[in-house]
C-alpha positions, 0 to 999 in steps of 0.5 A, a space after each residue: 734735545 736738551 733735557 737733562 735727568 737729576 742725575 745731571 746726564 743728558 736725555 738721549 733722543 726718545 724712540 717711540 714705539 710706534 701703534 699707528 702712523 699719525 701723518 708725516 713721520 718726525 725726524 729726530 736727532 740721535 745721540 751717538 757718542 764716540 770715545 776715542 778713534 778707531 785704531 788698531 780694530 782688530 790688533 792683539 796682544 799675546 793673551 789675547 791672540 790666544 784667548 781670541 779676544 778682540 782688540 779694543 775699538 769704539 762707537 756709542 749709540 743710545 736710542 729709544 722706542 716707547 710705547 705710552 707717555 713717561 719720562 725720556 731716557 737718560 744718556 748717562 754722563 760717560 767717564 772713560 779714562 778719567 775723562 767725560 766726553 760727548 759728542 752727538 750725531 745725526 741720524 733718521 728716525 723712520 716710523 712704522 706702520 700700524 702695529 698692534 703687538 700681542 700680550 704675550 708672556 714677556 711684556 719687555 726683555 733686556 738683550 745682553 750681548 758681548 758685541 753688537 749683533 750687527 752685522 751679521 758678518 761674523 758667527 756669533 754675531 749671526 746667532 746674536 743677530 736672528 736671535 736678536 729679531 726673532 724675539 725682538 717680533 714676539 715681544 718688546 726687546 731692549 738691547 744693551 751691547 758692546 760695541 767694537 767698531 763703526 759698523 757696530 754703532 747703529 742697527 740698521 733701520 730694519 733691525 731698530 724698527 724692531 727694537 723698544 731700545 737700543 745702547 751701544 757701549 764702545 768697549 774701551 779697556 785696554 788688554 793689559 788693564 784687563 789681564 792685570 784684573 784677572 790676575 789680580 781678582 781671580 777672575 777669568 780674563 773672559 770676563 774682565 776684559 768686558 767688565 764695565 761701569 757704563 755698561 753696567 749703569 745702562 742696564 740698570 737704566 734700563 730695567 729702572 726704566 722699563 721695569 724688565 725683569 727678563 734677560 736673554 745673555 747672550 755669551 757667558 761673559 754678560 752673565 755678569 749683568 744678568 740678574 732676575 729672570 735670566 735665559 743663558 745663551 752660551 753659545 759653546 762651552 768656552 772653557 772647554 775650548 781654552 783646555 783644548 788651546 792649552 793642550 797645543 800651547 807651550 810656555 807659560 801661555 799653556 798655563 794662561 789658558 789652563 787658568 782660563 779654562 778652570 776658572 771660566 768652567 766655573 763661573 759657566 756653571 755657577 750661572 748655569 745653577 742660577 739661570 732659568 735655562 742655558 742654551 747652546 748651539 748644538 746637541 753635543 755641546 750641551 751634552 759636554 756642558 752636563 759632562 762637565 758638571 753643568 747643572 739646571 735645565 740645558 738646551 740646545 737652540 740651533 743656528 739656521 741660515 738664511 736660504 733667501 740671502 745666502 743663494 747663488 742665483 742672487 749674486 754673480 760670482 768672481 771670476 777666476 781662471 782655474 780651479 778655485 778652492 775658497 775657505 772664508 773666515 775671520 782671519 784673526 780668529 787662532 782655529 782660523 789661522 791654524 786651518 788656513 795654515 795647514 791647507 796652504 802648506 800641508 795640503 795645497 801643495 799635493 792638489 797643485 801637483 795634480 791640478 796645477 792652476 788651482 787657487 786657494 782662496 783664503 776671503 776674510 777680514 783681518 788676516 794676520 802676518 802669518 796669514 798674509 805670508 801665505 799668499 803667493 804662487 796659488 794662494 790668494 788673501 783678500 782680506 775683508 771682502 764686501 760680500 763674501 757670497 760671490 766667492 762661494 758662488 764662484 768656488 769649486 770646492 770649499 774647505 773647512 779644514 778646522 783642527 778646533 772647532 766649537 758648535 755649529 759653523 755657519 761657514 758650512 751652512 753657508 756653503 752648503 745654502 749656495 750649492 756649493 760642494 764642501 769637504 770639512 773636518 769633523 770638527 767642523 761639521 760637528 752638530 750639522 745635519 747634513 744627511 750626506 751632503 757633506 763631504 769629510 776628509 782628515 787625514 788624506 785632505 788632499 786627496 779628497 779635495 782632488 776627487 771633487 775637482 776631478 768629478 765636477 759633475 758629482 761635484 755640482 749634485 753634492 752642492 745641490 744636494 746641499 742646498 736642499 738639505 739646508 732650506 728643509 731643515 736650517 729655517 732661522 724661525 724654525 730652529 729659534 721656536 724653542 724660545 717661543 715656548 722657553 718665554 711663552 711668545 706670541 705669534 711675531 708682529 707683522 711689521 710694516 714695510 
């Protein structure tokens, strides 16, 4: 489409959002734009190792569903480092049955979110992602997001059939200029490293647009485009896990994380004070949320898991000779590498005294150099793996051994929807309503991890056990419900396959 706005910037493909099917379904083209190669997806640098955030990467997508006759949607002319680049690619667009979406009490919303929420391969992105539909069923929904890699570009079809508009924006600022920003602002580097114009201009464009005076921010670094209207998601309360970092850190990065952790705690609560209500993934959460001063309405919303997916019927597990103990996990994540670490080295060593063929398996994307060394006699890393559900269904026991730990691992409840036995910190079942399904170990780990490899029948009944615990109460509909009543949302739109 060559149309152009006043502005000079030009119109990105529009997506209606489809009533009726009105004969054959058109094809259209979509703009993507892509600013520079993917290179280095999941490097750090020093602060950011620590802070845990992601390295750089790219992939721009804009699209647009509407509803009615009005004026096409501009894709703004993008400035990056001092440059202006375009690039376009193909893409399907697919139609919709007939669909007619109830009034409800939000006519449009604006989604913010820190990464794109799709895949749901990680666990904020799992959170984002449902969220991200079931509200996207109940009312109409335009998401403005990061993007961070090429699967980042593009919903899948099922997920943009949902969505009035979609723009993803490549997060291109590099570590150093962001820390630099921070020191010299006195601003958290949570929030500089995603503070960005183009982001920015999108969600203006948007609400101009469509007139959305609702936003849903998911992760308290998008508070910082969040105005009208605003549902806070903040997940966990970051800055308490930076003052749990700190107290491990040496050198000048405890005084790196001290900073963060102040100053971010401050920034939570002046959002808090401005936002219609803040969410978060668990009880306890929100309730050292409120300890820490947080004011104004706080809530728990808590993560669900897809039972459907995540069953061990559906999927043919690896096969590996001997007992396999399977940890899965972002591997690039600092409480990740630590549990890891820990298993190998201080527990691993005991269980293979008793059980000499035992593997532990460490399946994840992105493993650092101090996760890599850790392969060798009995331990096994894969890195990325396509589907981590084969290595749930194929492990005897799994573990999640974290030392730090914020609200709800959906490791955990992914374990336990595939009927697998799991032995976890505290921490890191923190916030699941496991109902003796779980099983916990802190100091003597390895002894625990023994039991349940030497008893499989027991074993196998705590798994299924499990597994019934999570389809009776980690429905993803019924743990979001509350944001139906939050928004006052209509019954979810049938969509047509």
């Amino acid at each position: 489409m060559g149309r152009r706005h006043a502005d000079g910037a030009r119109a990105a493909c529009e997506r209606p959002h489809v009533l009726r099917a009105d004969g054959a379904c058109p094809r259209a083209g979509l703009h993507a734009l892509r600013l520079r190669p993917l290179q280095g997806r999941h490097g750090r640098g020093g602060v950011q190792e620590e802070l845990g955030l992601r390295a750089d990467a790219a992939g721009l997508c804009q699209a647009e569903r509407r509803a009615g006759a009005g004026g096409e949607p501009a894709q703004p002319k993008v400035r990056a480092d001092g440059g202006d680049v375009e690039a376009s690619a193909a893409a399907d667009r697919q139609c919709a049955g007939a669909v007619d979406r109830p009034r409800s009490g939000v006519s449009d919303l604006l989604f913010l979110a820190h990464r794109a929420p799709f895949p749901p391969d990680r666990g904020d992105k799992i959170r984002s992602f449902h969220v991200l539909r079931h509200l996207a069923e109940r009312a109409r929904v335009h998401l403005v997001a990061f993007g961070e890699g090429e699967t980042d570009r593009e919903p899948t079809r099922e997920l943009a059939e949902r969505l009035a508009s979609w723009t993803i924006v490549p997060r291109v600022k590099s570590r150093g200029r962001a820390l630099a920003e921070a020191l010299a602002t006195g601003r958290p580097v949570s929030l500089t490293v995603f503070a960005d114009r183009r982001l920015a201009a999108a969600v203006e464009r948007v609400r101009r647009e469509h007139a959305v005076a609702t936003t849903y921010a998911f992760s308290g670094q998008m508070a910082q485009y969040a105005s009208g209207r605003i549902i806070m998601d903040f997940v966990d309360v970051d800055s308490a896990k930076f003052a749990q970092m700190a107290e491990r850190a040496r050198g000048p990065m405890r005084w790196v994380l001290r900073r963060e952790a102040r100053l971010l705690g401050g920034y939570e609560r002046a959002v808090a004070e401005r936002a219609e209500a803040s969410l978060f993934v668990t009880d306890a959460e929100a309730a050292l949320f409120r300890a820490g001063g947080g004011g104004g309405k706080v809530l728990a919303v808590e993560n669900g898991i897809d039972s459907r997916l995540f069953d061990p019927a559906a999927v043919e597990p690896v096969r590996r000779a001997g007992p396999l103990i399977v940890f899965t996990g972002q591997m690039d994540y600092p409480p990740n590498i630590e549990a890891v670490a820990w298993f190998a080295e201080r527990v691993l060593p005991t269980v293979r005294a008793r059980h000499p063929d035992a593997t532990f398996a460490i399946v994840g994307r992105a493993p650092t150099t101090r996760v890599r060394a850790l392969a060798g006699e009995g331990v096994l890393v894969t890195g990325e793996v396509p589907d981590v559900r084969p290595w749930l269904a194929a492990a005897n026991v799994v573990v999640a051994p974290l030392r730090l730990a914020r609200g709800v691992q959906n490791k955990v409840l992914e374990a336990m929807a595939m009927a697998r036995p799991v032995l976890a910190s505290p921490a890191a079942a923190e916030g699941i309503d496991h109902a003796g399904t779980l099983r916990f170990a802190d100091e003597d780990f390895a002894g625990a991890v023994c039991d349940l490899l030497g008893d499989r029948a027991a074993a196998e009944a705590l798994g299924t056990q499990a597994r019934a615990q999570v389809i009776a109460r980690y429905g993803w509909d019924a743990r979001l419900a509350p944001l139906d009543t939050l928004l006052g949302l209509a019954e979810p739109v049938r969509w047509a396959a």
